[in-house]
C-alpha positions in Angstrom: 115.3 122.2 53.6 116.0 119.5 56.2 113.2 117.1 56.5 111.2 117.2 59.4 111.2 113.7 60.9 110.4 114.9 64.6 106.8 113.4 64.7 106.9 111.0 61.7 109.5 109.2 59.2 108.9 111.0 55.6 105.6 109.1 54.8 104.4 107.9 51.5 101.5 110.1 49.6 99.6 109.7 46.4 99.5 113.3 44.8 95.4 114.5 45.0 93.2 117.0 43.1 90.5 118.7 45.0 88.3 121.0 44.3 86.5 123.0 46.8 83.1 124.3 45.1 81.6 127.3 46.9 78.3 129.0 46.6 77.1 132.3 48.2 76.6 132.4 51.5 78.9 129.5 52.0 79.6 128.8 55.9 82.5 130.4 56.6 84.2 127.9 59.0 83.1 125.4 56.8 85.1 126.6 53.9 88.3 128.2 55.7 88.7 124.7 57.8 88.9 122.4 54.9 91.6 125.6 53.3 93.4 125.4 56.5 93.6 121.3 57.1 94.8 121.2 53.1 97.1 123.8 53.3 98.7 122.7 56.7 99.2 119.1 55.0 100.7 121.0 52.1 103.3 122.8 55.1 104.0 119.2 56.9 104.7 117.8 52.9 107.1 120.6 52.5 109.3 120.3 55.7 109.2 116.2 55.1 111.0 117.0 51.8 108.7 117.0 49.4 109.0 119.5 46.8 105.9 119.8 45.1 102.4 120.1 47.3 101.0 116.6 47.4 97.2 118.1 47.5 96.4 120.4 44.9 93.5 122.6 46.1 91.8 124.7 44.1 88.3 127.2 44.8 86.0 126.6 41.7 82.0 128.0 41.2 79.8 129.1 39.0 80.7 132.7 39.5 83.7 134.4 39.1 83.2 135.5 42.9 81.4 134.5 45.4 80.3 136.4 49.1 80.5 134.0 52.6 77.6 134.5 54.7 79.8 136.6 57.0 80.2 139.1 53.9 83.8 138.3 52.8 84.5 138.1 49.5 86.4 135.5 47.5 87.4 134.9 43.9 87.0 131.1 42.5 88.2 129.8 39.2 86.2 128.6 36.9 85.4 124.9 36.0 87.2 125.4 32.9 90.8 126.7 34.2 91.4 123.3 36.8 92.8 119.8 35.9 90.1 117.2 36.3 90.3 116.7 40.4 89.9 113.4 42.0 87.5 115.0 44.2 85.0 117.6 44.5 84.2 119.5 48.3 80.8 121.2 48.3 81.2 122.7 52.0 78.0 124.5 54.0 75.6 126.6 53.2 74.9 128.8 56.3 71.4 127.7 56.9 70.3 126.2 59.8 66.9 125.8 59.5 65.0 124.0 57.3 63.2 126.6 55.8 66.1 128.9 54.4 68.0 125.8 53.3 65.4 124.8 51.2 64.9 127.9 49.6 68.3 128.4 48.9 68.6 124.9 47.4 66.3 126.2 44.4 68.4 129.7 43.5 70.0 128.9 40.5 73.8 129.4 41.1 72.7 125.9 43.5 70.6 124.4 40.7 73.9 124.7 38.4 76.1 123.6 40.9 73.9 120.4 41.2 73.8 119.8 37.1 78.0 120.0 37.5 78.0 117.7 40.9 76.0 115.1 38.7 78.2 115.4 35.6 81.1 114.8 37.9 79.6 111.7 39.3 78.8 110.4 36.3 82.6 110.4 35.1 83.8 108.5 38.3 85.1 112.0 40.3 84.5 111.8 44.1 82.2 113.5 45.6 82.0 114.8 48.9 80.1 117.2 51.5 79.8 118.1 55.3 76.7 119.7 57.5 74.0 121.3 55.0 76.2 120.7 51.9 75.1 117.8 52.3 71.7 118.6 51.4 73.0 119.6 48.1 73.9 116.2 46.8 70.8 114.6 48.0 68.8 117.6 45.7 71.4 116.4 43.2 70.2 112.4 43.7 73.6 111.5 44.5 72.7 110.0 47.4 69.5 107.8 46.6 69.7 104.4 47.5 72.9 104.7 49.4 74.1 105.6 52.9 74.8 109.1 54.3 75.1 110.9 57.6 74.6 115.2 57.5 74.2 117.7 60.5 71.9 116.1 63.6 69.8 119.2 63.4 68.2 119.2 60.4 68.3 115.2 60.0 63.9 115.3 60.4 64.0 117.4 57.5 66.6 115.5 55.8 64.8 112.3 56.2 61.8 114.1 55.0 62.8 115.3 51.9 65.3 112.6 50.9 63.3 109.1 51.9 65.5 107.6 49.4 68.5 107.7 51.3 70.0 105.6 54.1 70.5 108.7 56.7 72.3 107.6 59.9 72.9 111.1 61.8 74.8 109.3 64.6 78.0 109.2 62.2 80.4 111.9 61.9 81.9 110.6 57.9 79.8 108.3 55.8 81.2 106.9 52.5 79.3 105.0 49.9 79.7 104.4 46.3 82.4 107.1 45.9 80.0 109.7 47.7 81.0 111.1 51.0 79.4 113.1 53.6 80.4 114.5 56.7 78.6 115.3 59.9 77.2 118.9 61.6 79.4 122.7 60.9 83.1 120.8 62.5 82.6 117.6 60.2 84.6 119.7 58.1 87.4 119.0 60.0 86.8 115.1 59.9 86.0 114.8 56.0 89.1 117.0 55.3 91.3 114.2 57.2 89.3 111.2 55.7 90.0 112.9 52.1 93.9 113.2 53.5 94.0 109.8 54.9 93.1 108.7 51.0 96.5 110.1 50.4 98.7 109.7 53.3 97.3 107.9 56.7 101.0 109.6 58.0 100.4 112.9 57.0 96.5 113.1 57.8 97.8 112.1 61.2 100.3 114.3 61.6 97.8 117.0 60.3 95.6 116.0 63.1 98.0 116.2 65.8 99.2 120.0 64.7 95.5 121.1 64.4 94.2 119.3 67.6 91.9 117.4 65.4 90.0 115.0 68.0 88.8 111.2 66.3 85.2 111.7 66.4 83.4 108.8 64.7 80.1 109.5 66.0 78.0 113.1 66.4 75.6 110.6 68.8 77.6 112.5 72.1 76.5 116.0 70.6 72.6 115.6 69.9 70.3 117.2 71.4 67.2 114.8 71.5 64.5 118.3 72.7 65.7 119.9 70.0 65.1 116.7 67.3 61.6 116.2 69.1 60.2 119.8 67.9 60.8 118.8 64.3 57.0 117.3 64.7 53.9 118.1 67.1 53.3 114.8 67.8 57.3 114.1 68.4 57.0 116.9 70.8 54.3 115.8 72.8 55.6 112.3 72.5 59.2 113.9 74.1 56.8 115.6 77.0 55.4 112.5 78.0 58.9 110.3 77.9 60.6 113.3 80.0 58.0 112.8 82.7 57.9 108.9 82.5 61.9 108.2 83.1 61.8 106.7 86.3 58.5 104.3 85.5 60.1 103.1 82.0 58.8 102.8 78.5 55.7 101.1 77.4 54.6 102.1 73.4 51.1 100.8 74.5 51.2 103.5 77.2 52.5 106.2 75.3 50.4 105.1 72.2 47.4 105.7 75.0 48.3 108.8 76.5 48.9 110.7 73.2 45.8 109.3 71.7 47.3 107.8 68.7 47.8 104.0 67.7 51.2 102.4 68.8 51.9 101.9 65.1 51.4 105.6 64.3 53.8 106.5 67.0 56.2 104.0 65.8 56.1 105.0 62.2 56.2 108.8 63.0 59.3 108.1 65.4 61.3 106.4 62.6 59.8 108.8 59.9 61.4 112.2 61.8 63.8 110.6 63.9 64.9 107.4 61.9 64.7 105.6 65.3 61.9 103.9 67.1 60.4 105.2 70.3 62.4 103.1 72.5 65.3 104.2 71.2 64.1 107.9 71.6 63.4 106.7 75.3 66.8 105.3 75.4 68.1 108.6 74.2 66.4 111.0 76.7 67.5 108.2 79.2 71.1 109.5 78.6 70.9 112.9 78.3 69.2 113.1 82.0 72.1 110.5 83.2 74.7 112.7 82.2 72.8 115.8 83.6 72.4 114.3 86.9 76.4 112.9 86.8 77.5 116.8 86.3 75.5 117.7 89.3 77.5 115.0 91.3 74.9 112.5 92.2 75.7 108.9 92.8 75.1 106.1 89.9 72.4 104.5 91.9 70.1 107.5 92.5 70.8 107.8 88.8 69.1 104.8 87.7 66.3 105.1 90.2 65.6 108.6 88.6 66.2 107.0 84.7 64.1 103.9 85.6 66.6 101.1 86.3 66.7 99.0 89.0 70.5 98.4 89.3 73.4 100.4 88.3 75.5 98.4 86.7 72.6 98.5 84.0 73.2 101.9 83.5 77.1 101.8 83.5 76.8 99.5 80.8 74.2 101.4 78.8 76.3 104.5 79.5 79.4 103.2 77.8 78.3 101.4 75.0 76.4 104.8 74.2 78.9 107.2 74.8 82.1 105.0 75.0 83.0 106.2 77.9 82.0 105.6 81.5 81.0 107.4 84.8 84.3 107.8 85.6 85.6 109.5 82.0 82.0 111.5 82.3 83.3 113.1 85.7 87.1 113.6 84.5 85.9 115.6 81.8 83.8 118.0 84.2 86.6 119.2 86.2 
């Protein structure tokens, strides 16, 4: 076979183990993307002249089978019949809201998941997880006392749950002390390239390139502050009162006052749900009405007036280092 040098020149790669570990009702996106991005390195490998596949990927469980929350069905090997890997994948369970993930975090094909994910650990395997898989190493303590991102929606609950952990939502792939995690449901896509990238930079590029596989280091562009802000009552009134104050600006005193709490009680609920103080929750909803009121065409300075700024050029600058892109970009991408 001729090797394919069209994109790249034949690039070096370290031979990996992975193993995928699925549990009923597994996301199905979730699982079939990280399939896809593996096996599509495995095709690029081949056509650059390599004859054996550089990522070994293999679909290990607890059960000899196991059902996708769509209702497909696919057989897994056990833990016994695969080489040691050099990293395990927990991918999504298809829960997205608190209440179902945490009740399927106690049915016991996940509590012996969790035993196996912390034997792994302790024998130096990597471990890694996008969206709510996420949730199952934190149940497992792998991620106690170390950093971690997992999917912007359930963060308050996260955070709730797991005080223990350093959780920064705003990133799309955290990795600390050999544990990985991976932002919301399409963070599968971007922990499947940083587990490539750990054996080929070249080939996890190229990957990206066939698959249309944006760089996305941040989920911050995707939140949906509203939807973060019903995770609590007083969060929710908290989000009423900012939504009609944009224009006047923030004041914690004022908003302490007109919700009738204490200022440190609204500054220690913020950070508890939303890991973020109230002026950055301001800041937030500051943004996501600027970039409303840019898709319905109106000019930057009628902008700032209605966001509480008294210049633009405060907001252009707020708006890029935010969203890393300007007014400009922002329009472009509208048309």
């Amino acid at each position: 076979m001729a090797s394919f040098t069209t994109f790249a020149q034949r690039p070096s790669i370290n031979d990996m183990r992975l193993s995928i570990f699925a549990l009923d009702g597994v996301f199905d996106t979730g699982l079939t993307a990280l399939l896809d991005t593996f096996a599509t390195a495995n095709e690029l490998a081949a056509l650059q002249g390599f004859d054996a596949a550089p990522v070994e990927v293999n679909l290990v469980g607890v059960r000899r089978r196991v059902r996708t929350a769509l209702g497909f069905s696919a057989m897994v090997k056990p833990l016994s019949a695969v080489r040691q890997p050099d990293w395990v994948v927990v991918p999504a369970l298809n829960a997205k809201l608190p209440e179902p993930l945490i009740a399927a975090l106690g049915r016991r094909d996940v509590r012996e998941a969790i035993e196996h994910l912390r034997g792994w650990h302790g024998e130096g395997i990597g471990i890694a997880a996008a969206c709510t898989g996420t949730f199952v190493l934190a149940e497992a303590g792998l991620l106690d006392h170390g950093h971690a991102t997992t999917t912007w929606s359930l963060a308050p609950a996260f955070r709730q749950r797991y005080p223990a952990v350093d959780l920064d939502d705003s990133r799309m792939v955290v990795a600390s002390q050999r544990v990985v995690t991976a932002g919301a449901a399409m963070g599968h896509l971007d922990l499947a390239l940083w587990l490539l990238r750990q054996a080929s930079p070249e080939l996890a590029t190229l990957v990206a390139r066939f698959l249309l596989i944006d760089k996305r280091a941040s989920q911050a562009h995707y939140i949906v502050p509203d939807y973060l802000a019903h995770a609590d009552p007083l969060i929710a009134r908290f989000d009423r009162w900012a939504r009609d104050n944009l224009a006047r600006g923030f004041s914690l005193q004022d908003a302490a006052q007109a919700l009738s709490v204490g200022p440190r009680t609204l500054q220690r609920r913020t950070e508890a749900v939303l890991g973020k103080s109230p002026l950055a929750f301001f800041q937030d909803l500051r943004i996501e009405r600027a970039q409303h009121l840019v898709s319905a065409g109106c000019d930057l300075e009628t902008i700032a007036s209605e966001v509480g700024y008294a210049d633009s050029a405060t907001l252009r600058t707020l708006l890029r280092r935010k969203l890393g892109r300007g007014v400009r970009e922002m329009r472009a991408d509208m048309r």
